[in-house]
C-alpha positions as CSV (number, residue, x, y, z in Angstrom):
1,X,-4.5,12.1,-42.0
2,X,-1.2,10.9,-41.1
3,X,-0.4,13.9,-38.8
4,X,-3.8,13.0,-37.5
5,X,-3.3,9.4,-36.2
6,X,0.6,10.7,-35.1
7,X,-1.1,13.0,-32.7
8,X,-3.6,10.1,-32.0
9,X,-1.0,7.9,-31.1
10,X,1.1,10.1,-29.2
11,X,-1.8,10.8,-26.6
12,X,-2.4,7.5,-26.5
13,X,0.8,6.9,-25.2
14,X,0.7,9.9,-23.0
15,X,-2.7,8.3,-21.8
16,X,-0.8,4.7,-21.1
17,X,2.0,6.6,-19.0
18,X,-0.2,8.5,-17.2
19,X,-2.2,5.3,-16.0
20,X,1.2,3.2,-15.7
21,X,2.3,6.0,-13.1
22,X,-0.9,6.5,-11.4
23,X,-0.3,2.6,-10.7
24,X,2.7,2.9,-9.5
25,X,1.2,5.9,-7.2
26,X,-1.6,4.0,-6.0
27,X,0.2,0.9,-4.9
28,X,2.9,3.0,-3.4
29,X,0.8,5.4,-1.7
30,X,-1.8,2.4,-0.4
31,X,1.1,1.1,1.4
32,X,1.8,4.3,2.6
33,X,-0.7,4.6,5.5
34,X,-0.9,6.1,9.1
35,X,0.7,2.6,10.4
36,X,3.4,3.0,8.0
37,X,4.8,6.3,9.4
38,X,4.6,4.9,13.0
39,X,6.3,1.6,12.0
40,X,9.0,3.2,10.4
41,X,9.5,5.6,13.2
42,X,9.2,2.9,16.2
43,X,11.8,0.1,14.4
44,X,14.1,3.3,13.2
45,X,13.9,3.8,17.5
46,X,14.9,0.4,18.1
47,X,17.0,-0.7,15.5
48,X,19.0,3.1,14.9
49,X,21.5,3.0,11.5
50,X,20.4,-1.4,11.8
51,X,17.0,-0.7,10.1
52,X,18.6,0.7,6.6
53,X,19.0,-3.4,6.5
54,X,15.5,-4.2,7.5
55,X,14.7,-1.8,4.7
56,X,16.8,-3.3,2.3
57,X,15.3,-6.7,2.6
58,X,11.9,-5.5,2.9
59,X,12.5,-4.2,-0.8
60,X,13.5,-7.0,-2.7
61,X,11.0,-9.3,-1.2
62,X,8.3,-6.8,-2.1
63,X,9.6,-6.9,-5.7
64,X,9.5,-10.5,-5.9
65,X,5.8,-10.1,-4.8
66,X,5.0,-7.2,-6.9
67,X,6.3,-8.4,-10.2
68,X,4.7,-12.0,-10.0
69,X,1.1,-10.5,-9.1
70,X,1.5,-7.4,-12.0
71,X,2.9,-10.1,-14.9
72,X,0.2,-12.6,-14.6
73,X,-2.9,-10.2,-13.8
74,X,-1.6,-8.6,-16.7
75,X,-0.7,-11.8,-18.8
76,X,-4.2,-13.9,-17.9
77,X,-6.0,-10.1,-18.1
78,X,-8.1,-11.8,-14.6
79,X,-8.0,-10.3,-11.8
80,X,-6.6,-12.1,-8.6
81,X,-9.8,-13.6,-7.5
82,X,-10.9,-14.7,-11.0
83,X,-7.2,-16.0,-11.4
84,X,-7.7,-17.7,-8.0
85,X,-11.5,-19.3,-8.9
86,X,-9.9,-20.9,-11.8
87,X,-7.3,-23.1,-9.9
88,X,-10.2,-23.9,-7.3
89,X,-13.7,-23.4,-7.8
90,X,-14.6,-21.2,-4.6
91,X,-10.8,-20.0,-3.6
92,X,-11.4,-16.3,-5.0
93,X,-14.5,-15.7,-2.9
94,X,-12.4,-16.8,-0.2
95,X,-9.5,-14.2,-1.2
96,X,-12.2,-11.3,-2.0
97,X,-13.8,-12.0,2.0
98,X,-10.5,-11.8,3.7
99,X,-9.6,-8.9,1.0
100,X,-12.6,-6.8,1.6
101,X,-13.0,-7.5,5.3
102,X,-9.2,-6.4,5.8
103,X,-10.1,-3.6,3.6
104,X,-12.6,-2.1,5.3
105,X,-11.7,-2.5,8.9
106,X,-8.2,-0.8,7.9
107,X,-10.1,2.0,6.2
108,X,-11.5,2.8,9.6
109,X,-8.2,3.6,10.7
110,X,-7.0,5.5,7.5
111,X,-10.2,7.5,7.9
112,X,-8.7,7.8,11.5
113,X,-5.6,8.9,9.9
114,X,-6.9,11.5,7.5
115,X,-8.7,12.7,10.9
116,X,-5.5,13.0,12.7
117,X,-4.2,14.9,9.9
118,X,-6.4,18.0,9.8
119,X,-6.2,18.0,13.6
120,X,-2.4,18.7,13.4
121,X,-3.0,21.3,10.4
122,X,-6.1,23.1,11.4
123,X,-7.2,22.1,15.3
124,X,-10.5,20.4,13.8
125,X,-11.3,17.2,15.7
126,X,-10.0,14.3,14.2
127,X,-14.0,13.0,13.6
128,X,-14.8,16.2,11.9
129,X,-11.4,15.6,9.9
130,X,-12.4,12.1,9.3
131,X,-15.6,13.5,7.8
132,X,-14.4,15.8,5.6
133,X,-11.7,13.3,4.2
134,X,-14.3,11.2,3.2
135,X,-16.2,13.6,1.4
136,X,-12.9,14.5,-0.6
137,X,-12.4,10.8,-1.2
138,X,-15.9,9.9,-2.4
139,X,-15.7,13.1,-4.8
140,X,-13.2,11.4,-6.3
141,X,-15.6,8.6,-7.6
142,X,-18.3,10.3,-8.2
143,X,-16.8,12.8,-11.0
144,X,-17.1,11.0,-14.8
145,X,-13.5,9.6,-15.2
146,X,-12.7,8.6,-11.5
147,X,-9.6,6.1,-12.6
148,X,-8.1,9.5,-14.1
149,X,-9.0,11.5,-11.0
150,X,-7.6,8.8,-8.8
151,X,-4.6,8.5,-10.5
152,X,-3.8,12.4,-10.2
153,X,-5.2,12.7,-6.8
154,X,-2.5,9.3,-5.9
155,X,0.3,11.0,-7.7
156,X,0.1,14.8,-6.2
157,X,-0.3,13.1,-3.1
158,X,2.7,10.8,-2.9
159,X,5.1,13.9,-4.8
160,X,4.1,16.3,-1.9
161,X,4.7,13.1,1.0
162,X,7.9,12.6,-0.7
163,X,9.3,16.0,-1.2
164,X,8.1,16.6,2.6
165,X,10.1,13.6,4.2
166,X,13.0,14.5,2.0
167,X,13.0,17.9,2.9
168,X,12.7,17.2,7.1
169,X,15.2,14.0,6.6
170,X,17.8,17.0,5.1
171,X,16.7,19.0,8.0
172,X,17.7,16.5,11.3
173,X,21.0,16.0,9.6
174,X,21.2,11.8,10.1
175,X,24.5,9.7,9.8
176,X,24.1,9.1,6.5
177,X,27.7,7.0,6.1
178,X,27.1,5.3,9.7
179,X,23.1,4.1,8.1
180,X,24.9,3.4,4.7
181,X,26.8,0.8,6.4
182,X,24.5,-0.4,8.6
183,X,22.4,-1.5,5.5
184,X,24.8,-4.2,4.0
185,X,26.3,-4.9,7.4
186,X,23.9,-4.5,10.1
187,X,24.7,-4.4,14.2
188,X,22.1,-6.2,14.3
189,X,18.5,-7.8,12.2
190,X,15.2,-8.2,13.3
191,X,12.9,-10.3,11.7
192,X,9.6,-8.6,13.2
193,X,10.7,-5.9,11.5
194,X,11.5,-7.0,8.4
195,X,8.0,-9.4,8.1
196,X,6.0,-6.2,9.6
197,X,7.8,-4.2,6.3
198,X,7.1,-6.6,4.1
199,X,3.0,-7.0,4.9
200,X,2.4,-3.4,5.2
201,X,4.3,-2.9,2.1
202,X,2.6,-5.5,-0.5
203,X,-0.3,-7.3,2.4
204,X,-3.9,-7.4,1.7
205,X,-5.4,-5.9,-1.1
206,X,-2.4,-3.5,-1.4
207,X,-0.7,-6.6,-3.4
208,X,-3.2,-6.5,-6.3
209,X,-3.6,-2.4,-6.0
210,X,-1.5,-1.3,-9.2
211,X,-2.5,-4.8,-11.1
212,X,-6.0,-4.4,-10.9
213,X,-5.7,-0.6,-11.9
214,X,-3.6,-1.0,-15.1
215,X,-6.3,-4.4,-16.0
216,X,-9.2,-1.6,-15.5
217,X,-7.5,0.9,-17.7
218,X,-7.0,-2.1,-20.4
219,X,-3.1,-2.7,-19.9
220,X,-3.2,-6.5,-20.5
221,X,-1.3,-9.0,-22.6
222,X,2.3,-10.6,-23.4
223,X,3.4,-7.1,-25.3
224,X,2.6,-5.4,-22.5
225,X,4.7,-7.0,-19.8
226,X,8.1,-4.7,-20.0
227,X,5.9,-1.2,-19.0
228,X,3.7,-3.3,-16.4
229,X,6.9,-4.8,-14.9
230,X,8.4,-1.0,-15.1
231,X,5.4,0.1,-13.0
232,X,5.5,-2.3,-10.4
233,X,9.3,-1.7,-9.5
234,X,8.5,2.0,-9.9
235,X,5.8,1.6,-6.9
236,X,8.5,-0.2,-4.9
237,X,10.9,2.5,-5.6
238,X,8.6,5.3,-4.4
239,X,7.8,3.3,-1.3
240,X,11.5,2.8,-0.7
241,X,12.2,6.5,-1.1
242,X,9.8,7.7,1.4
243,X,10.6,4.9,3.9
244,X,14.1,5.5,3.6
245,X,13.4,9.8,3.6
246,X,11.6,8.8,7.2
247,X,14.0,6.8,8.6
248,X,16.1,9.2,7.8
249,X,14.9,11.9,9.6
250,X,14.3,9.6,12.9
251,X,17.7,8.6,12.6
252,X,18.9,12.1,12.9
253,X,16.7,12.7,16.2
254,X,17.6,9.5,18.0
255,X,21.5,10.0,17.1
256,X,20.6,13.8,18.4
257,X,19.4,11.9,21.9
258,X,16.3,13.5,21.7
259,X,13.4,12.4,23.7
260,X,10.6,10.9,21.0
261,X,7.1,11.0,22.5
262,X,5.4,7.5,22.7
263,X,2.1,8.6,22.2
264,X,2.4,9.9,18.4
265,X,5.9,9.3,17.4
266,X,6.1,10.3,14.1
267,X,4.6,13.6,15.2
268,X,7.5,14.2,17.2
269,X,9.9,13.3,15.2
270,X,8.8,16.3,12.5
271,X,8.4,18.3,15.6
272,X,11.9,17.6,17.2
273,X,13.4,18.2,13.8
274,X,11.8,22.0,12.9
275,X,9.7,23.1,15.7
276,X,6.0,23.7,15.1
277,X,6.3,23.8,11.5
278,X,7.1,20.1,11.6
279,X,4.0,19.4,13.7
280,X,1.8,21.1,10.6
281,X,4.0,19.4,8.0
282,X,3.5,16.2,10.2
283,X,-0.4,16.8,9.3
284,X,-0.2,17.3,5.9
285,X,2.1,13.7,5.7
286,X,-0.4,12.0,7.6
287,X,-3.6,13.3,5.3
288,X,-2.1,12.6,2.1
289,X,-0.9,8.8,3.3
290,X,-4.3,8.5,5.2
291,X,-6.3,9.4,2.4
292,X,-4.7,7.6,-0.4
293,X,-4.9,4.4,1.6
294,X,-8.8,5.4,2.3
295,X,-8.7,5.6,-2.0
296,X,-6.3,2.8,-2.7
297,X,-8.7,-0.1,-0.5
298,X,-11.4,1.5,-1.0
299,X,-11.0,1.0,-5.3
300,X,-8.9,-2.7,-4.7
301,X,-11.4,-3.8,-2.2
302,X,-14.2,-3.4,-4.1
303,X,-12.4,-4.8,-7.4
304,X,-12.6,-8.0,-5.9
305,X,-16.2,-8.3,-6.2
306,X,-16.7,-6.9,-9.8
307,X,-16.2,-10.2,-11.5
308,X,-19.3,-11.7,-8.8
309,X,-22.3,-10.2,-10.7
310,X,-22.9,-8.2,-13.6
311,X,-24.9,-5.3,-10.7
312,X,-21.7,-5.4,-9.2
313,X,-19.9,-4.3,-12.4
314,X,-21.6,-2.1,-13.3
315,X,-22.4,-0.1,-9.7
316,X,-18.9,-0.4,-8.6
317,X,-18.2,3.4,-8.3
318,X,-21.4,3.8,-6.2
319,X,-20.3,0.4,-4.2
320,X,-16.9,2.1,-3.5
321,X,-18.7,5.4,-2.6
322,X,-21.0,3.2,0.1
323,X,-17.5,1.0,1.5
324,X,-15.8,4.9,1.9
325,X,-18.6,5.9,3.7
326,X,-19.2,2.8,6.1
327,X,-15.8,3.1,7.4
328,X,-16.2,6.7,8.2
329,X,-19.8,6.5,9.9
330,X,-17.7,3.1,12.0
331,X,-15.3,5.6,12.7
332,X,-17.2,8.6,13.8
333,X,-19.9,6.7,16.1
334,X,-17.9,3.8,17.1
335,X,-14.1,4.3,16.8
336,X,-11.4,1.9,15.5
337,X,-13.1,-1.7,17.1
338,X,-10.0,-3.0,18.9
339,X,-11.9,-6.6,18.4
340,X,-12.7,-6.3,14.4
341,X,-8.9,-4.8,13.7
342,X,-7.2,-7.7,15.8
343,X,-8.9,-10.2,13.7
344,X,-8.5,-8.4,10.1
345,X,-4.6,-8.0,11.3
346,X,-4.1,-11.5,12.0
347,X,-6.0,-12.6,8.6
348,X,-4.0,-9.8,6.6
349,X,-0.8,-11.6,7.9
350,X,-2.3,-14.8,5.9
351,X,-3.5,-12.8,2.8
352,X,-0.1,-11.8,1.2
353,X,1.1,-16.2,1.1
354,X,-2.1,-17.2,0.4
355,X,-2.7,-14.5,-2.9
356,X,1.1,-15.2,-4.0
357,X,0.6,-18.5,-3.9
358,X,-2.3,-18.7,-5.9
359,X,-0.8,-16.5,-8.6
360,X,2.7,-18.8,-8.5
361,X,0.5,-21.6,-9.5
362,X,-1.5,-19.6,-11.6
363,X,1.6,-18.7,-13.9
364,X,1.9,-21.9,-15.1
365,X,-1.4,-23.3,-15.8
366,X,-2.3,-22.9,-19.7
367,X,-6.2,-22.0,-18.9
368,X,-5.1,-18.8,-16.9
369,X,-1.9,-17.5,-18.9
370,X,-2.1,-19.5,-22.0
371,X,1.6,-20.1,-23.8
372,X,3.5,-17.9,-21.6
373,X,6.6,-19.0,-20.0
374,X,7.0,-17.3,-16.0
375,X,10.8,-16.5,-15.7
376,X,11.3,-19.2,-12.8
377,X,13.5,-16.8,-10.9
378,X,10.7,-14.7,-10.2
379,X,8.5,-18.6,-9.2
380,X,11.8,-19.0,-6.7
381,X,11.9,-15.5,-5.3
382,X,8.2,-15.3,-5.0
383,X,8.6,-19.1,-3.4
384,X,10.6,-18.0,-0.7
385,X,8.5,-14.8,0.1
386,X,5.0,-17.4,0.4
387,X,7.1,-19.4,3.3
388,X,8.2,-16.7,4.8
389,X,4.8,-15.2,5.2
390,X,3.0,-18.1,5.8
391,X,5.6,-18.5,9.3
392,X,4.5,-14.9,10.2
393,X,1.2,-15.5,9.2
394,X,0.6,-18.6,11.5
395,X,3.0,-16.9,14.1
396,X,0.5,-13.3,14.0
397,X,-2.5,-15.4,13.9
398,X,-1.5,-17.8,17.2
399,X,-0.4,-14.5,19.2
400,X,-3.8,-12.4,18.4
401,X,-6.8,-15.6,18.9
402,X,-6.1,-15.5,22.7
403,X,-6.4,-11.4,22.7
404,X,-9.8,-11.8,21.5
405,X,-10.8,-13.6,23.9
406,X,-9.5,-11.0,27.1
């Protein structure tokens, strides 16, 4: 009997590792999207060995935002938008809107992505591409134990993105000394850069990804606050690898002088730095950011509705299924709409202060996280990160209105 409940508790913990990476993965990887690689690669352009520092800063601001939301989702065992009705009635169906409309009119452009991808491995069209990605991402929720298929399918995907980036960033040979310098004493800063980082990074439902995945897989309480605070740092860490892996390998082209197309410049970055085979390896980055993103909002999206109705609850799978499959049917009749991304760009700029915020206050009121005490470095750290996005926020949303309108 004993050696019974020995082997018992040893899966169990195998079970709670596997989920606590597969967080990790999925908030990591959700972050990880089409934009990302062309962010990285335009700033890297702009800013040359100077962007290790925007990278650098990006970091610890998104693990000042990361560890606030994980410890009190997993503290309160709420997610954000139940967190958020409790400090006013009506503020998390506020959150869930601007988290599910960001959600899905970003999807359209991972499903876009995963398109892309295919194209630059196999020659398909990018809409028959699109399709197919879609199909592989519904499968996903459809088969019995989807959190455990997600949380594989998020894990190969980001090991394979990362071992690629590393392995083309070894290949351009970059000024590694020159970029390690330039990181804690920079030529020169941008704060675009470092904002645009920090809301691709841990903006949207992206912040609540890993939080509402462990709360799903019942990782909740006080004693479980070391491995959930583990986990979240973990995500940053991966993101940080495979940003700094890409910048990387664009630093080596641009110190090479080489000519970086404008019309798909991470593309030719991989291309610039091993010939064709970097143009396929390009496509097999793109698909597995595209369509973990496609997976990571389509799963945090919809966990903001759960709590709304009991239907809700217990559908959510097939609810998922339906929000993958409206973005790609958007996708393949209409496109990206230039009108519907503007607005969920400038409102995702507002979602990252707005869901911080709401957790900061969160942590200290007894009917959300009973007797627990929030370290107030993370309240100050997190404090400094809701200002700063706010700024952007205000700044993003006054710049895109009058586009709108042209």
């Amino acid at each position: 009997m004993d050696g019974e409940n020995l082997g018992n508790t040893q899966g169990n913990k195998k079970a709670t590792r596997s989920v606590l990476l597969g967080a990790a993965f999925l908030m990591a990887t959700s972050s990880i999207g089409p934009g990302f690689l062309t962010q990285t690669t335009v700033f890297t352009q702009q800013l040359a060995a100077s962007f290790g520092f925007v990278i650098l800063i990006s970091l610890l601001l998104d693990v000042f935002a990361q560890i606030n939301v994980w410890r009190v989702i997993a503290v309160s065992g709420l997610r954000g938008q139940e967190i958020a009705n409790k400090i006013l009635p009506g503020l998390g169906v506020v959150l869930a809107l601007f988290i599910v409309f960001g959600g899905l009119a970003f999807n359209i452009g991972n499903v876009a992505g995963a398109g892309l991808g295919l194209n630059a491995m196999f020659g398909m069209s990018p809409v028959t591409g699109g399709i197919i990605s879609a199909v592989f991402a519904i499968f996903i929720f459809v088969v019995k134990e989807a959190g455990k298929a997600m949380d594989k399918v998020v894990q190969i995907a980001g090991l394979v993105m990362m071992l690629l980036m590393m392995y083309v960033a070894i290949s351009t040979s970059p000024p590694v000394g020159e970029a390690l310098k330039n990181t804690f004493n920079p030529e020169q800063i941008s704060i675009v850069a470092i904002m645009t980082l920090v809301g691709g990074t841990v903006g949207g439902y992206i912040t609540f990804a890993g939080g509402h995945r462990l709360l799903d897989a019942g990782i909740k309480g006080t004693e479980s606050l070391p491995e959930v605070t583990k986990s979240s740092v973990t995500g940053i860490l991966i993101t940080g690898i495979m940003r700094i892996a890409l910048f990387l390998a664009v630093l080596g082209v641009v110190s090479k002088g080489l000519p970086i197309d404008p019309e798909n410049p991470p593309a030719s970055v991989f291309q610039l730095a091993i010939g064709d085979v970097g143009y396929k390896l390009f496509g097999v980055i793109m698909w597995a950011a595209a369509i973990t993103s496609v997976v990571g909002a389509a799963y945090t999206s919809v966990s903001f509705i759960r709590s709304f109705h009991p239907k809700i609850e217990k559908y959510h799978n097939w609810i998922i299924i339906v929000f993958i499959a409206l973005s790609t049917l958007t996708f393949a009749f209409v496109g990206s709409p230039v009108t519907v991304l503007l607005i969920a760009g400038a409102l995702n700029a507002l979602i990252l202060p707005l869901a911080l915020g709401t957790i900061l206050v969160g942590a200290y009121k007894k009917d959300v996280v009973g007797d627990y005490k929030h370290p107030l470095w993370l309240t100050i750290g997190g404090g400094i990160v809701v200002i700063l996005m706010s700024i952007l926020g205000v700044m993003t949303l006054v710049e895109q209105i009058p586009l709108l309108f042209e």
